[in-house]
C-alpha positions in Angstrom: 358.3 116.5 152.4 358.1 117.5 148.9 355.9 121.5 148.7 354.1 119.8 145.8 352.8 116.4 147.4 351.7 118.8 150.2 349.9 121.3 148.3 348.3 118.4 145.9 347.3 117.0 149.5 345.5 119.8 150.7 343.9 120.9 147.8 342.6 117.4 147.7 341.5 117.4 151.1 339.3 120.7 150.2 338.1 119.3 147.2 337.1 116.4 150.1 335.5 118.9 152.1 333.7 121.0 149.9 331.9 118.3 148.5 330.8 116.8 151.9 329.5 120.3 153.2 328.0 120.6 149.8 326.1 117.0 150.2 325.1 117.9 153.6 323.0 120.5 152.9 321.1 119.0 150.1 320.6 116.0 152.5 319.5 118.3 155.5 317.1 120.6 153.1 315.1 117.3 152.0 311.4 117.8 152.3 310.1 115.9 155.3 307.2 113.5 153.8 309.9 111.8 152.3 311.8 111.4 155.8 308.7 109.8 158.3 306.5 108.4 155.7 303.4 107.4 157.7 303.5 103.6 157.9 300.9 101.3 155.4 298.3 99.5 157.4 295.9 96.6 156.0 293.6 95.0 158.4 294.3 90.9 158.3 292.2 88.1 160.0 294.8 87.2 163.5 293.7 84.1 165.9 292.6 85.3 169.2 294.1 82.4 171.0 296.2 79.3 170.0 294.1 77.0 167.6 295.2 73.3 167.5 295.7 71.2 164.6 292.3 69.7 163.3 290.5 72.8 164.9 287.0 74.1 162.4 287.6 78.1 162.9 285.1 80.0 164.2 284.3 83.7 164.5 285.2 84.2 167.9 289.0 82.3 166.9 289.7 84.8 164.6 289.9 88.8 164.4 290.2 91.3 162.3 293.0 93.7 163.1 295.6 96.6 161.8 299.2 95.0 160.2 301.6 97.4 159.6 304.5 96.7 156.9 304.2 94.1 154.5 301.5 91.6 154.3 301.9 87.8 154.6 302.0 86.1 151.0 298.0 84.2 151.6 297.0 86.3 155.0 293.1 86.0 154.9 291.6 89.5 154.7 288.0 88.8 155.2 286.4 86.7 158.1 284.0 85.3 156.2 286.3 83.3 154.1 287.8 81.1 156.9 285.0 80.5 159.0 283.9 76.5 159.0 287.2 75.7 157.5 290.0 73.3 159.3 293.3 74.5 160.4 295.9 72.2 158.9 298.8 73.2 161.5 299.0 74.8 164.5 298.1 78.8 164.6 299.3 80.8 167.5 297.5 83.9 169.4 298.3 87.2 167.2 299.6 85.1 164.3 298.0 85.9 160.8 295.9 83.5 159.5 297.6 82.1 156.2 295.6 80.3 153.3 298.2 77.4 153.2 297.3 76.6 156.8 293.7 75.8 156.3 291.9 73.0 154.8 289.6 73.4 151.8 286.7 73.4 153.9 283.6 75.2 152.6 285.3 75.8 149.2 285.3 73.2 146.4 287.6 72.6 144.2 285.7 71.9 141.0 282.8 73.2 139.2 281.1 69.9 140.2 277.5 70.5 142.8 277.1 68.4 145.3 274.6 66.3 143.6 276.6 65.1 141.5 278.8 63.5 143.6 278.1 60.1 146.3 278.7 59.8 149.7 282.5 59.8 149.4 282.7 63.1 147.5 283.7 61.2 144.0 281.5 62.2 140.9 279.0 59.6 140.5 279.0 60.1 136.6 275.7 60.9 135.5 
């Protein structure tokens, strides 16, 4: 072998080494909240058993309880906002209860009061 492909070789593999000893240690001296981060909890509304299709929620369906990581686009956070409404597909034990699952229920969907509108929820045009 040629003396200068071997000495560009090992100067090349020093180069190598330096810089991976050199990347270590600003990798090993990192401060250590950055390294175990404690994980983000919310507390989301989780059925306590499985609730059929058609099923009104009540309180004792539902619970409040720690989810760690990311939240479910629509989770319900509050009990209060899903109790009396209907469950649109079936929810399993542990699963978080999702907004797009549910039926309107107790909310309404227009400024309109109820006296305003007959017996088959249409406005009656007063």
């Amino acid at each position: 072998m040629n003396k200068r492909f071997v000495g560009v070789l090992l100067f090349a593999f020093l180069v190598a080494s330096g810089a991976s000893l050199l990347l270590y240690r600003l990798l090993i001296n990192r401060p250590q909240s950055s390294r175990a981060a404690a994980p983000v909890t919310t507390q989301v509304v989780l059925a306590t058993k499985d609730i059929e299709m058609g099923a009104v929620l009540k309180e004792e369906d539902v619970k409040l309880e720690d989810w760690s990581g990311t939240v479910p686009p629509g989770a319900i956070l509050k009990i209060q906002d899903l109790v009396g409404r209907g469950v649109n597909t079936k929810i399993f034990a542990k699963e978080p209860i999702i907004e797009s699952r549910l039926s309107e229920g107790r909310r309404r969907r227009s400024g309109l009061n109820d006296s305003s509108r007959d017996a088959r929820g249409r406005d009656s045009g007063e």
